[in-house]
N, CA, C and O atoms as CSV, one atom per row, in Angstrom:
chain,resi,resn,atom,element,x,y,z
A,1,UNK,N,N,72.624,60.991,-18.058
A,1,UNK,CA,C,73.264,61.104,-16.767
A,1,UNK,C,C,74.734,60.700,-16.846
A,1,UNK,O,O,75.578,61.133,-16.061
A,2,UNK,N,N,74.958,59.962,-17.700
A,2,UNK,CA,C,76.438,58.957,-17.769
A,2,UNK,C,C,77.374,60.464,-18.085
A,2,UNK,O,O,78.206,60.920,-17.300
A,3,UNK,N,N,76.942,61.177,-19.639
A,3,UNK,CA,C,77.729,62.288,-19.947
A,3,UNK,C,C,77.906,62.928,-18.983
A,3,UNK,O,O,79.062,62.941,-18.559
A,4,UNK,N,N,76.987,63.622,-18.330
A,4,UNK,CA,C,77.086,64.472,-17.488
A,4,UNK,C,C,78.130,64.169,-15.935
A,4,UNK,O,O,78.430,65.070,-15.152
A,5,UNK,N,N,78.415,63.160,-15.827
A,5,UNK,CA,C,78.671,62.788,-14.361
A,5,UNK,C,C,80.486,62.761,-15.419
A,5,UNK,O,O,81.444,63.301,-14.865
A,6,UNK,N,N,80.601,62.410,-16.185
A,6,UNK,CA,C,82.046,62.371,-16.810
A,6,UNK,C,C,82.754,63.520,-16.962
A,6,UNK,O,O,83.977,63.605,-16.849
A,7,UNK,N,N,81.717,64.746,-17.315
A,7,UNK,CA,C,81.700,66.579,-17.245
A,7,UNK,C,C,82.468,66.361,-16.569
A,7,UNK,O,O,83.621,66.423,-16.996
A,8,UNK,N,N,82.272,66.054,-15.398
A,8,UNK,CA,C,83.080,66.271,-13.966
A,8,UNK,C,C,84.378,65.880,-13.649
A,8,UNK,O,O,85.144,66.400,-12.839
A,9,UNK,N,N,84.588,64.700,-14.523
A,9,UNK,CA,C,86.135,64.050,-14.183
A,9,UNK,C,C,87.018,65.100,-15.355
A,9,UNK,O,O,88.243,65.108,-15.483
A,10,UNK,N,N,85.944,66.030,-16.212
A,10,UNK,CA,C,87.071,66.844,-16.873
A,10,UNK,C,C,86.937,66.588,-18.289
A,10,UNK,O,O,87.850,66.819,-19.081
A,11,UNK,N,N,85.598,66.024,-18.685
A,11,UNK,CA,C,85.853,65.642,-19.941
A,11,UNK,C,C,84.680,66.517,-20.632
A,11,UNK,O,O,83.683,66.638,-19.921
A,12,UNK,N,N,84.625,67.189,-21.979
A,12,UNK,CA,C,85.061,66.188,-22.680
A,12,UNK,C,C,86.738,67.452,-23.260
A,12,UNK,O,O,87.797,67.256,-23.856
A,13,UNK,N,N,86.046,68.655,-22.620
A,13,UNK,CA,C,86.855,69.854,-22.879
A,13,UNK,C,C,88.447,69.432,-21.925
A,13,UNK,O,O,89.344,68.751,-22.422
A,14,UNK,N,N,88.486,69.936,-20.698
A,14,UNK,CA,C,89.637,69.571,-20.016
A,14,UNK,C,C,90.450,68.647,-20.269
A,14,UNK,O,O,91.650,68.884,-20.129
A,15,UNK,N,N,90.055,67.478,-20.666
A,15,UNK,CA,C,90.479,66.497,-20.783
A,15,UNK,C,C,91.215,66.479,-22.006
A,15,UNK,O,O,92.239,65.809,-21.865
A,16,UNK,N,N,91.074,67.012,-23.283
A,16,UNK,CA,C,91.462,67.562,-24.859
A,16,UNK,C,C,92.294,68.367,-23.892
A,16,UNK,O,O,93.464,67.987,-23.928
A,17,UNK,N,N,92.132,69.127,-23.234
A,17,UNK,CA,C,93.243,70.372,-22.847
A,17,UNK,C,C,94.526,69.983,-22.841
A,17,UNK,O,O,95.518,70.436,-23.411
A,18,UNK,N,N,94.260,68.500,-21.650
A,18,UNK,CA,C,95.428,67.855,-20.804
A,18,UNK,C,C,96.037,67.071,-22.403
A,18,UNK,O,O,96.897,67.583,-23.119
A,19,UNK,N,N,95.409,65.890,-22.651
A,19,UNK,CA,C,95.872,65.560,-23.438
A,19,UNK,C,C,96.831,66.218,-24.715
A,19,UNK,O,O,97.909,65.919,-25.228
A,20,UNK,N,N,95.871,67.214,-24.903
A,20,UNK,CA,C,96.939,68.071,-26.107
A,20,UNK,C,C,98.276,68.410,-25.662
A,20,UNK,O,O,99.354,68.257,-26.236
A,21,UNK,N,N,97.937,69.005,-24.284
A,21,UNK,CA,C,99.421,69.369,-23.604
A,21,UNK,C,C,100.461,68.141,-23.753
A,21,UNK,O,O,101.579,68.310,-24.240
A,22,UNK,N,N,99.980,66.848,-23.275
A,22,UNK,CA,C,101.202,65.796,-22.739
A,22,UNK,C,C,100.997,65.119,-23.905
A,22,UNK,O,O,101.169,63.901,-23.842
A,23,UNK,N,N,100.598,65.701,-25.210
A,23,UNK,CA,C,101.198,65.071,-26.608
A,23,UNK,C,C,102.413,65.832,-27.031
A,23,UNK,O,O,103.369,65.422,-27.690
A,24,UNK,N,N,102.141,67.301,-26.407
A,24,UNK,CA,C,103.262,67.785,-26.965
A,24,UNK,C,C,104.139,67.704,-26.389
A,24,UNK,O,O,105.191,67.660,-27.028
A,25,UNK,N,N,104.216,67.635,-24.795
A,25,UNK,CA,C,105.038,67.462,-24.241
A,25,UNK,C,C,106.213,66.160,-24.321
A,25,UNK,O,O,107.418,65.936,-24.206
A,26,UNK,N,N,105.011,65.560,-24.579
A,26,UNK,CA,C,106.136,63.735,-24.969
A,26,UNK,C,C,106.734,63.892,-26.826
A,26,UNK,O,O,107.502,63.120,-27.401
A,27,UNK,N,N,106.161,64.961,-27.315
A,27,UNK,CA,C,106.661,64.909,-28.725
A,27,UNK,C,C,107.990,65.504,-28.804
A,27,UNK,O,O,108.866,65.424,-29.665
A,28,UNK,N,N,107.909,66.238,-27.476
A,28,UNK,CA,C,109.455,67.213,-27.245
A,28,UNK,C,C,110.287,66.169,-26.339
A,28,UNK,O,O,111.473,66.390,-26.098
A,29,UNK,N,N,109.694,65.137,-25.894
A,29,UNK,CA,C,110.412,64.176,-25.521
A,29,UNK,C,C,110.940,64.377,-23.665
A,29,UNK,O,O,111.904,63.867,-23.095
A,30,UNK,N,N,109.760,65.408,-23.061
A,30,UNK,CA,C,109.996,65.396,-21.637
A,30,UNK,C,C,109.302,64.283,-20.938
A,30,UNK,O,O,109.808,63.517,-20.119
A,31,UNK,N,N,108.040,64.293,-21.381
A,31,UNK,CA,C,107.857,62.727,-20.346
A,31,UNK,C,C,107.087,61.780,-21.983
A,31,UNK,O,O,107.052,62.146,-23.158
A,32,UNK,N,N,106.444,60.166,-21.129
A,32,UNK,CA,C,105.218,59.899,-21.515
A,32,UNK,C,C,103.767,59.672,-21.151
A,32,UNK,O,O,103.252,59.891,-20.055
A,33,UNK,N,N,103.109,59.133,-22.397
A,33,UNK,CA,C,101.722,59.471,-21.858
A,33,UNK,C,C,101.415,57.889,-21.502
A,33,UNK,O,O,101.758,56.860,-22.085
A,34,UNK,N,N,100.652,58.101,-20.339
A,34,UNK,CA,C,100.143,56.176,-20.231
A,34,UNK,C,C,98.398,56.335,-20.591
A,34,UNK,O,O,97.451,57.112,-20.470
A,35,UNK,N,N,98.706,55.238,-21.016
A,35,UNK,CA,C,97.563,55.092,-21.875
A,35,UNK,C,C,96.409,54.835,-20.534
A,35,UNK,O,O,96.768,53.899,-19.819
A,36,UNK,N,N,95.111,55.502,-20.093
A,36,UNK,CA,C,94.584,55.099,-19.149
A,36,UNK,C,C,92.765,55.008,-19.734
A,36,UNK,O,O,92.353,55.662,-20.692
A,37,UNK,N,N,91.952,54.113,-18.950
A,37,UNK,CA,C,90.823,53.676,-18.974
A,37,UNK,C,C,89.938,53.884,-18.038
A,37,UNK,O,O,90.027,53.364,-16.926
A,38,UNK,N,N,89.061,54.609,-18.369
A,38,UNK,CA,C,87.822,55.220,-17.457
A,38,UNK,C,C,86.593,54.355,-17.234
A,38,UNK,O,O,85.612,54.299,-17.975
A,39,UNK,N,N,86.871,53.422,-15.651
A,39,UNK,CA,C,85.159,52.970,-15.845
A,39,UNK,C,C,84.378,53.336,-14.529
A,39,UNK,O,O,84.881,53.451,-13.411
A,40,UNK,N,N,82.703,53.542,-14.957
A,40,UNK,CA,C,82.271,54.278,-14.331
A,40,UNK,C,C,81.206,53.485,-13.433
A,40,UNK,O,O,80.402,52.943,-14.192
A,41,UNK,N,N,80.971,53.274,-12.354
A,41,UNK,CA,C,79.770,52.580,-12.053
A,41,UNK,C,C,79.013,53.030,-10.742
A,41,UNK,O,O,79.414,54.083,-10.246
A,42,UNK,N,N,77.953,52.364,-10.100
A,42,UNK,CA,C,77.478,53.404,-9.343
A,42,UNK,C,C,77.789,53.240,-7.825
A,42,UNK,O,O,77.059,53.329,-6.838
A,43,UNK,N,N,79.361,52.921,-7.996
A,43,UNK,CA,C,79.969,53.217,-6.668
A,43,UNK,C,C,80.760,54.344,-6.858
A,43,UNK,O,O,80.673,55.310,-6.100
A,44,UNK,N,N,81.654,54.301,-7.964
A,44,UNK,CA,C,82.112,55.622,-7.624
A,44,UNK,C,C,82.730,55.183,-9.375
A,44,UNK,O,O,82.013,54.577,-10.171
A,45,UNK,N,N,83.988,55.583,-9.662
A,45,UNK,CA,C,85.142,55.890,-11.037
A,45,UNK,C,C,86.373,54.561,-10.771
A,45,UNK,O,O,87.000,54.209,-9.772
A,46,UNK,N,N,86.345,54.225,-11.749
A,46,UNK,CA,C,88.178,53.191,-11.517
A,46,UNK,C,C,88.528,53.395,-13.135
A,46,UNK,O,O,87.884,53.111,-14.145
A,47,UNK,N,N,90.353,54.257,-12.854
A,47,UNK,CA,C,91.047,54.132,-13.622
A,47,UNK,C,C,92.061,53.306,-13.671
A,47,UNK,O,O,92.421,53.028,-12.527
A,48,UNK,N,N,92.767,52.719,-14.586
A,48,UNK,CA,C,93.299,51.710,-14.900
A,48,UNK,C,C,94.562,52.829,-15.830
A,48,UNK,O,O,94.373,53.637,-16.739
A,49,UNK,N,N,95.441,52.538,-15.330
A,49,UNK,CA,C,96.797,53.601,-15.714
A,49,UNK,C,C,97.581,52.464,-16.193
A,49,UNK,O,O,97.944,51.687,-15.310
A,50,UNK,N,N,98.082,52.067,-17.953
A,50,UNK,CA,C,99.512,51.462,-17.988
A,50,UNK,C,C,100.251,52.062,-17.803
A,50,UNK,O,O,100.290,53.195,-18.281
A,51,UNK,N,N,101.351,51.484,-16.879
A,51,UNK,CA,C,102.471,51.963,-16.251
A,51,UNK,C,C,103.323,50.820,-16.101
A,51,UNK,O,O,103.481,50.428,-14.944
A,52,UNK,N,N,103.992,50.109,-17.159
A,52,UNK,CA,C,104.540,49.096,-17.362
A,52,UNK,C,C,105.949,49.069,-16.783
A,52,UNK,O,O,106.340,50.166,-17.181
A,53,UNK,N,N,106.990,48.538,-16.096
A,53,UNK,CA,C,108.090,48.985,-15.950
A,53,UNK,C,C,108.309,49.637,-14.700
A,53,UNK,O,O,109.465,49.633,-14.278
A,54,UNK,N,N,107.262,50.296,-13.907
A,54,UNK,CA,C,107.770,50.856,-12.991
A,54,UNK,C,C,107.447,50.069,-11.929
A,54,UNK,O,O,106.808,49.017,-11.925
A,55,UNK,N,N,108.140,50.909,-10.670
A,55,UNK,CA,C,107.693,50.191,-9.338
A,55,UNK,C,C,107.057,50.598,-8.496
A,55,UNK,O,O,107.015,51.818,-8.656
A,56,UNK,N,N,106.153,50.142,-7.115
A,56,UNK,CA,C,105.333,50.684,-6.858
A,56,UNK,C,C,105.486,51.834,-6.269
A,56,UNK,O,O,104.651,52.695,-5.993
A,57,UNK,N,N,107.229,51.767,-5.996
A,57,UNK,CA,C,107.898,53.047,-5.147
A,57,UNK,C,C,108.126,53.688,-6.075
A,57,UNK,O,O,108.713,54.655,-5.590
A,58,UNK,N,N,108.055,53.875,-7.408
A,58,UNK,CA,C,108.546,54.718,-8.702
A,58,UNK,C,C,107.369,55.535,-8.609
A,58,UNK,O,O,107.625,56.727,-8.779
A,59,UNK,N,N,105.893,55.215,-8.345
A,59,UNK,CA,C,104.763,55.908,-8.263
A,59,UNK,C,C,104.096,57.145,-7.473
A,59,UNK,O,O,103.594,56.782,-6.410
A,60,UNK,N,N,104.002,58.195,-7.681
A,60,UNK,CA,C,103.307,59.119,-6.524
A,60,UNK,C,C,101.840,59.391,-7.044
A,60,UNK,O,O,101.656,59.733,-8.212
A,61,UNK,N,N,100.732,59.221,-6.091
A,61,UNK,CA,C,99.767,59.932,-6.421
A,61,UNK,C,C,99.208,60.692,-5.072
A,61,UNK,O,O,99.560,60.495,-3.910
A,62,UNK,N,N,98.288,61.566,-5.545
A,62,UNK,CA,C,98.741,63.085,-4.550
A,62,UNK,C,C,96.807,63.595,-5.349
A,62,UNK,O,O,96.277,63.283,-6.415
A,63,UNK,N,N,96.389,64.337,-4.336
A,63,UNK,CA,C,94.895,64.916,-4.701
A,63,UNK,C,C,95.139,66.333,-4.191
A,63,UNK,O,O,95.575,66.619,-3.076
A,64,UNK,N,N,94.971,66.752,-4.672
A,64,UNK,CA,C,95.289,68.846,-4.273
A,64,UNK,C,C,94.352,69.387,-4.886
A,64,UNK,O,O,94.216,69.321,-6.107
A,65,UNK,N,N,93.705,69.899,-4.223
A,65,UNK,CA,C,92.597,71.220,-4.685
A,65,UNK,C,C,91.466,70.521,-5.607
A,65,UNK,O,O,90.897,71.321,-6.350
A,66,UNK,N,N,91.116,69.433,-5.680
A,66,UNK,CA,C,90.305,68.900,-6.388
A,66,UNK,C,C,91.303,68.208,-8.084
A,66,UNK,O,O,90.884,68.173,-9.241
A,67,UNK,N,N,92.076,67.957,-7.767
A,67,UNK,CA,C,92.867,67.753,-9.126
A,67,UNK,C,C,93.809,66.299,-8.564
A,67,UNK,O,O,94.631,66.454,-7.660
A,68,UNK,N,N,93.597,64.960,-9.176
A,68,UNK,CA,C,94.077,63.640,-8.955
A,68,UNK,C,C,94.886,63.946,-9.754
A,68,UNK,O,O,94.510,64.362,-10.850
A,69,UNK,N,N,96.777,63.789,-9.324
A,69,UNK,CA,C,97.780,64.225,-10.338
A,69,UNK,C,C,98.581,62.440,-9.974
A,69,UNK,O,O,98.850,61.889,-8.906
A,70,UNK,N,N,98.694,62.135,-10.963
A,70,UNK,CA,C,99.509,60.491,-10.891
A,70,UNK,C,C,101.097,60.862,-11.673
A,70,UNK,O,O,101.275,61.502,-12.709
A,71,UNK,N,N,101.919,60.346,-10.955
A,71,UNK,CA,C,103.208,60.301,-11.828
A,71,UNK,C,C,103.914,59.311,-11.544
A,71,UNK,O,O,103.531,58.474,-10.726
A,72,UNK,N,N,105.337,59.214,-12.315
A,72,UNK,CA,C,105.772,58.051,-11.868
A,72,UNK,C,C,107.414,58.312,-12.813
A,72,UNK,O,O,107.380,58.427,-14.038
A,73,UNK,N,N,108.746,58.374,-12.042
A,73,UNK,CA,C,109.858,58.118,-12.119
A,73,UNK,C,C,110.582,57.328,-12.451
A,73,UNK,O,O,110.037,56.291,-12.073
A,74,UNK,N,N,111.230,57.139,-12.788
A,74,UNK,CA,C,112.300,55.618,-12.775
A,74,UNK,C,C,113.395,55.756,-13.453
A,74,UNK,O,O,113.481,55.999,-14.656
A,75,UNK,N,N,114.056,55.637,-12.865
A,75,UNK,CA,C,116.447,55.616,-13.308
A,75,UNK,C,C,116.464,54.731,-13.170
A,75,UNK,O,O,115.948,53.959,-12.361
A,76,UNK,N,N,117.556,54.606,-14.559
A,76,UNK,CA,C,117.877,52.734,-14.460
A,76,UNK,C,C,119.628,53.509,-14.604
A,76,UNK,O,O,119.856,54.684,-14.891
A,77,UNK,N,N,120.707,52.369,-14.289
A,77,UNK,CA,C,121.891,52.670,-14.559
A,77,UNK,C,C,122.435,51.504,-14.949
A,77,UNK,O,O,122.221,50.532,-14.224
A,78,UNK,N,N,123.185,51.342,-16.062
A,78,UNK,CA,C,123.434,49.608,-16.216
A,78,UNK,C,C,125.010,50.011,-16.496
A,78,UNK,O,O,125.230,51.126,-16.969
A,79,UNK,N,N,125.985,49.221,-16.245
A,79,UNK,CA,C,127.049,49.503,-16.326
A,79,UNK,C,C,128.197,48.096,-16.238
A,79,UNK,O,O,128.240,47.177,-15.421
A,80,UNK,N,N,128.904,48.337,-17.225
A,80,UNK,CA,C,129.784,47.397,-18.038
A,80,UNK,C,C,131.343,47.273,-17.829
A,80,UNK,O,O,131.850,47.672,-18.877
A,81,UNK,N,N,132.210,46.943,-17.047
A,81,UNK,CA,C,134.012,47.394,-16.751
A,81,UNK,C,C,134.480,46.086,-17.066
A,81,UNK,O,O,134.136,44.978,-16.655
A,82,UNK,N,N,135.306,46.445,-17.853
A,82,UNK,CA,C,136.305,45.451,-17.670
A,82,UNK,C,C,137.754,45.438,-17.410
A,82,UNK,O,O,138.430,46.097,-18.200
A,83,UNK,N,N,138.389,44.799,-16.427
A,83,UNK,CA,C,139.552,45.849,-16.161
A,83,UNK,C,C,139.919,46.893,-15.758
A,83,UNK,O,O,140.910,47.582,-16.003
A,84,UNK,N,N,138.747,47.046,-14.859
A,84,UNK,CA,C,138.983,48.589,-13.977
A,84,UNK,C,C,138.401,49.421,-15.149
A,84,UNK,O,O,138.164,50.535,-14.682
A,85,UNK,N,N,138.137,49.391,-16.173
A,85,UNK,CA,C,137.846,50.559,-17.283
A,85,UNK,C,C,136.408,50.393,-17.566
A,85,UNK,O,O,136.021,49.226,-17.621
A,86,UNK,N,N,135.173,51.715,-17.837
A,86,UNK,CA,C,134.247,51.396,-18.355
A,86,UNK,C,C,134.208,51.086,-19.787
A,86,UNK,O,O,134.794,51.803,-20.598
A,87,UNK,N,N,133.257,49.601,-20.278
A,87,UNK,CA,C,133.316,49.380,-21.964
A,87,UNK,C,C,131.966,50.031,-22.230
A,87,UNK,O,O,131.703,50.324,-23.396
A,88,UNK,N,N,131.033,50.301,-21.211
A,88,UNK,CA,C,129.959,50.450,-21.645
A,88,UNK,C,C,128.749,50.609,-20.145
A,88,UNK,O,O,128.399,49.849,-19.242
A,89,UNK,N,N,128.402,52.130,-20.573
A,89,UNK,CA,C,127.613,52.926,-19.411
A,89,UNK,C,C,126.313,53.222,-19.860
A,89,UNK,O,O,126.128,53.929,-20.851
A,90,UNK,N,N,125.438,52.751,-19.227
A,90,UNK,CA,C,124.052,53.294,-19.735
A,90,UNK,C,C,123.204,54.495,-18.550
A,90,UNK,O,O,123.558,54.553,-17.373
A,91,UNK,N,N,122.587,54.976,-18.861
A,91,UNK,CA,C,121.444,56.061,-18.303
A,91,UNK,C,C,120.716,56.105,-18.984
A,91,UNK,O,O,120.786,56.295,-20.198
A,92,UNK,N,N,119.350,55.835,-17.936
A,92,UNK,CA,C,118.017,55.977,-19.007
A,92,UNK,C,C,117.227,56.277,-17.879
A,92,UNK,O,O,117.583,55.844,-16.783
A,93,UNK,N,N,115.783,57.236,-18.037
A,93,UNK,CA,C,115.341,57.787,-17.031
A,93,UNK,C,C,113.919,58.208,-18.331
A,93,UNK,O,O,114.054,58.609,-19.487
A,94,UNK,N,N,112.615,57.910,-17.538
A,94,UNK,CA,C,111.491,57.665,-17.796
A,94,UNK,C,C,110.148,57.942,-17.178
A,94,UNK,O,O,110.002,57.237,-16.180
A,95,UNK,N,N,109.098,58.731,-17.421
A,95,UNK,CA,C,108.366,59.597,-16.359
A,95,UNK,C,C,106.943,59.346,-17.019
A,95,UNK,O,O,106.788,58.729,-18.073
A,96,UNK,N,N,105.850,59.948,-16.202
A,96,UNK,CA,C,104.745,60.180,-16.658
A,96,UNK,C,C,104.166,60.922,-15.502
A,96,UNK,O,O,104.498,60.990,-14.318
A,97,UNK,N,N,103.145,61.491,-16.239
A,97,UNK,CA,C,102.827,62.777,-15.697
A,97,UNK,C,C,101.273,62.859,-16.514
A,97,UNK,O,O,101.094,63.022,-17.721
A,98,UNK,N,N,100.019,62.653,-15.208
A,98,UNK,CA,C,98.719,62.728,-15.733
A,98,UNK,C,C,97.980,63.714,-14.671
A,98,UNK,O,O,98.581,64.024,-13.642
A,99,UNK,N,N,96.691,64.197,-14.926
A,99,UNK,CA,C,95.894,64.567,-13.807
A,99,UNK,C,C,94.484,64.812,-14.146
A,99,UNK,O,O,94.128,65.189,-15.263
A,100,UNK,N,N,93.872,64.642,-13.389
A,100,UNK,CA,C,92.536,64.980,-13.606
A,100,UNK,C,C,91.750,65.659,-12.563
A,100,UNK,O,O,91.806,65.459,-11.350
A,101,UNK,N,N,90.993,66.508,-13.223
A,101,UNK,CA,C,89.833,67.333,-12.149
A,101,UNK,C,C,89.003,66.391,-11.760
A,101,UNK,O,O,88.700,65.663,-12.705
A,102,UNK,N,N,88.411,66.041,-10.567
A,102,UNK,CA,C,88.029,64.764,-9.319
A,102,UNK,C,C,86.423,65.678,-9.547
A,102,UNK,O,O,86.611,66.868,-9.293
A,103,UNK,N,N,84.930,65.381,-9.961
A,103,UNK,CA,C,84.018,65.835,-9.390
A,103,UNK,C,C,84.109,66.023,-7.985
A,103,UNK,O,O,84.978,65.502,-7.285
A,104,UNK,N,N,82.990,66.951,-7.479
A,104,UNK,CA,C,83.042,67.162,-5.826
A,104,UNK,C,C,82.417,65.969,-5.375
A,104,UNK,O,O,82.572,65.598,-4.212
A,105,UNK,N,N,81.486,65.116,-6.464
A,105,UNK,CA,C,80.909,63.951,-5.710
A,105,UNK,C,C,82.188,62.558,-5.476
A,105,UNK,O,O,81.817,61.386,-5.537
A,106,UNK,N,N,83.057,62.777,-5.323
A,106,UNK,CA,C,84.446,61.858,-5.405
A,106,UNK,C,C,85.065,61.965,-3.912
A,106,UNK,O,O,85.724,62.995,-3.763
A,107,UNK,N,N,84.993,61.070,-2.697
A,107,UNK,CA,C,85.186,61.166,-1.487
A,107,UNK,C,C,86.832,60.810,-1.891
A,107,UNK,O,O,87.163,59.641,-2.092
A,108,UNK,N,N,87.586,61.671,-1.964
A,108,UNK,CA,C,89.451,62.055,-2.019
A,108,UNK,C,C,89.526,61.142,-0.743
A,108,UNK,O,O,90.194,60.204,-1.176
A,109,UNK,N,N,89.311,60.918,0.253
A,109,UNK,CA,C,90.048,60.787,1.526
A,109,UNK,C,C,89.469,59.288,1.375
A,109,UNK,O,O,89.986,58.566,2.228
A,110,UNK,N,N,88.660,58.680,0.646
A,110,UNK,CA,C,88.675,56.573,0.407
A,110,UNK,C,C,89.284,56.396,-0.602
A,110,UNK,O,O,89.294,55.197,-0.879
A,111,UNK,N,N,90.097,57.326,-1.691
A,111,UNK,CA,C,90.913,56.746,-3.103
A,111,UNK,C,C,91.456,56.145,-2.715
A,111,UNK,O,O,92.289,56.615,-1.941
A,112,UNK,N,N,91.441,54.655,-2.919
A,112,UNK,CA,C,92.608,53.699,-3.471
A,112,UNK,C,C,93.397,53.394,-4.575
A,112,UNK,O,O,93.108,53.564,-5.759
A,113,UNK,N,N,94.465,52.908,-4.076
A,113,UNK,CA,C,95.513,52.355,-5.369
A,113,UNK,C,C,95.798,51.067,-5.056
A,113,UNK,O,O,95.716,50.638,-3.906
A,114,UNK,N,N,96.188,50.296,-6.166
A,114,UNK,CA,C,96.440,49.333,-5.917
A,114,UNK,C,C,97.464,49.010,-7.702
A,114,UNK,O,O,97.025,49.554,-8.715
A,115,UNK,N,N,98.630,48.194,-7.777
A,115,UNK,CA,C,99.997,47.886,-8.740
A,115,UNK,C,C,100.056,46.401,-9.008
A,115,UNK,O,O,100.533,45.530,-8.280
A,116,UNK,N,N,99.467,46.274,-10.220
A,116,UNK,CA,C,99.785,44.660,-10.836
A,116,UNK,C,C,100.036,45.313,-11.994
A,116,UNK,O,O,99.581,46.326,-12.525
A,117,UNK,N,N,101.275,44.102,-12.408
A,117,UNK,CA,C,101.189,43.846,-13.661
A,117,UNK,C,C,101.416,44.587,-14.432
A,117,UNK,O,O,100.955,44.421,-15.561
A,118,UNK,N,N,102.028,45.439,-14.204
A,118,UNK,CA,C,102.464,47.136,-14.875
A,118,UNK,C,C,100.836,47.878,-15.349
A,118,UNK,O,O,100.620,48.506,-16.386
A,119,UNK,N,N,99.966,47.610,-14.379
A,119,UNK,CA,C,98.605,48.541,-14.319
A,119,UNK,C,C,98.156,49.160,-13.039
A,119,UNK,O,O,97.704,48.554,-12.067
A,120,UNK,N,N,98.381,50.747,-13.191
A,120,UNK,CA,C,98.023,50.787,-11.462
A,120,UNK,C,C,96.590,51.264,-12.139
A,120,UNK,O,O,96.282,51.903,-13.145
A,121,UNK,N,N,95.720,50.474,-10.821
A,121,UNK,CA,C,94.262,50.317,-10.588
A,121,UNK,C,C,94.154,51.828,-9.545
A,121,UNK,O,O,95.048,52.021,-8.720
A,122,UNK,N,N,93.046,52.785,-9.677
A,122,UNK,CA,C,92.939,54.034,-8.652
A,122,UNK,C,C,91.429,53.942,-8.790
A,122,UNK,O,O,90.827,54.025,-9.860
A,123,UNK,N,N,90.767,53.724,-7.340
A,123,UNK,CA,C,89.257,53.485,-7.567
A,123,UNK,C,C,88.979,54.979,-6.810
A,123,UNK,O,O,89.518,55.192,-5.724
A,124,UNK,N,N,88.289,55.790,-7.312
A,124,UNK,CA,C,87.660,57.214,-7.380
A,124,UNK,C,C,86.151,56.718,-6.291
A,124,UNK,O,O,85.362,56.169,-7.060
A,125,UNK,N,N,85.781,56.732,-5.394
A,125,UNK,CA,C,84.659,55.948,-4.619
A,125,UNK,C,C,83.921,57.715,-4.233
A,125,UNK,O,O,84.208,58.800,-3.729
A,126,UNK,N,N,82.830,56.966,-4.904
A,126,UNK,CA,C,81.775,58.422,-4.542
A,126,UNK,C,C,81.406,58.729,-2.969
A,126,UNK,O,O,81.718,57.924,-2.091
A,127,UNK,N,N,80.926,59.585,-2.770
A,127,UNK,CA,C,80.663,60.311,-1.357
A,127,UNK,C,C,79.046,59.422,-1.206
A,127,UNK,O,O,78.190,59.227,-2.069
A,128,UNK,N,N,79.080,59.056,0.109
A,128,UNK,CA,C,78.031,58.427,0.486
A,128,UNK,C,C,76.533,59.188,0.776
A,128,UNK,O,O,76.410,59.752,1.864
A,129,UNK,N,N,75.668,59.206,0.049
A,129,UNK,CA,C,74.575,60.083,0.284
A,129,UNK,C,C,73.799,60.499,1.563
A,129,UNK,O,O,73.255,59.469,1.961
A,130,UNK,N,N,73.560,61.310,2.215
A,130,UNK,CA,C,72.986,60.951,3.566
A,130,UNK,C,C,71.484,60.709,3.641
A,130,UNK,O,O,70.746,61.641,3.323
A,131,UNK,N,N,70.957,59.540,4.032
A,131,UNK,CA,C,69.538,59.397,4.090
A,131,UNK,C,C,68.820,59.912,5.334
A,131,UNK,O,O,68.573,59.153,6.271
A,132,UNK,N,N,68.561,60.912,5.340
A,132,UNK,CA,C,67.611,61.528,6.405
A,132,UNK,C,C,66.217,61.065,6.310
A,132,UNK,O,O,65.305,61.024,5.484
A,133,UNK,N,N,66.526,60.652,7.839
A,133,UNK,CA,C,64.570,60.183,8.271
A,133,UNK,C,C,63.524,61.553,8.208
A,133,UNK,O,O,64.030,62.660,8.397
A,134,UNK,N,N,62.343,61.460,7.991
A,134,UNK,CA,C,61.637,62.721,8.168
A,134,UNK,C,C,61.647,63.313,9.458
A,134,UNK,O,O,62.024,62.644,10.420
A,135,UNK,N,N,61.295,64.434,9.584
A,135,UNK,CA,C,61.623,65.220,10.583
A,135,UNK,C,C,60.381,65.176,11.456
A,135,UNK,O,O,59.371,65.043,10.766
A,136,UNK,N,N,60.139,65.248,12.781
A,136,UNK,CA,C,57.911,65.175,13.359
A,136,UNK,C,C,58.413,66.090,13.865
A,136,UNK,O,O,59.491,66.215,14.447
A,137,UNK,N,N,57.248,67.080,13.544
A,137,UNK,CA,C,56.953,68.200,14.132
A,137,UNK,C,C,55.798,67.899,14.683
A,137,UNK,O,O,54.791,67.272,14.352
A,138,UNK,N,N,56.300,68.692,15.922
A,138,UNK,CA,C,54.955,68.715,17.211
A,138,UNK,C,C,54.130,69.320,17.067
A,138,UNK,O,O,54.614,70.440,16.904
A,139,UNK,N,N,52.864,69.408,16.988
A,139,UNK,CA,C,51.911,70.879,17.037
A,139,UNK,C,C,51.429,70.907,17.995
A,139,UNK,O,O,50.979,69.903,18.548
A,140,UNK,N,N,51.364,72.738,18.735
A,140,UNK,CA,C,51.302,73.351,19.604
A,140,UNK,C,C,50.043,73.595,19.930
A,140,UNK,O,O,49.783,74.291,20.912
C-alpha cells in the first residue's frame, strides 16, 4: 500500500522525469535543486524542502491543476564606495524551482506551510473519508 499511495505523489517514474530535468537545469546553472524529504503517514504527506538562505517572502507556493509547484527567489546587492566611487559591487541572485503531481486523495485547499530554520515544512493532509450510516429502507 505504502508504494502505491507514493505512485501518486509522482514517483517512482515522474519524479526521475523532474529530477533529471532540474539536474540539468542547475548543471547549466539556471536554478538549484533543494534537497527535499518525503514523509508519509496516515494523515496525509509532509515535505521538508532545504531552502537555506531565503525568506519567507522569497517563497511562493501555488497548486494548479493537481501539480504542488514550490519556488523561491532571492537578490542580494552588496555594495562598497568610497569617496563617492564604487570599490566594489556585488549581484547575486538564487532560485529553486520544484513540483510535484498531488494524488487526488490530497485535500489542496488544507496545505500548509510553515519556515524554520532554512526548512520549509508543506503538510499535504489527505481528504477526509465520508462515513455513511446505513441507509433503512421501508418495506411496502
Amino acid at each position: 500500500m505504502h508504494l502505491i499511495r507514493n505512485r501518486h505523489l509522482g514517483f517512482p517514474q515522474l519524479m526521475n522525469d523532474f529530477i533529471n530535468r532540474e539536474m540539468r537545469d542547475a548543471a547549466e546553472g539556471r536554478r538549484s535543486i533543494p534537497a527535499v524529504n518525503i514523509h508519509e503517514n496516515e494523515k496525509g504527506f509532509e515535505l521538508e524542502v532545504a531552502a537555506p538562505g531565503f525568506g519567507k517572502d522569497e517563497i511562493k507556493i501555488e497548486v494548479h491543476d493537481g501539480i504542488l509547484h514550490l519556488t523561491g527567489d532571492k537578490k542580494t546587492k552588496k555594495e562598497e564606495k568610497k569617496n563617492g566611487k564604487w570599490t566594489r559591487k556585488e549581484f547575486s541572485y538564487h532560485s529553486f524551482d520544484r513540483s510535484f503531481s498531488l494524488p487526488k486523495t490530497v485535500n489542496a485547499e488544507k496545505i500548509d506551510a510553515s519556515y524554520d530554520n532554512g526548512i520549509l515544512t508543506v503538510k499535504l493532509p489527505l481528504k477526509q473519508k465520508e462515513i455513511k450510516s446505513p441507509k433503512k429502507i421501508d418495506i411496502r
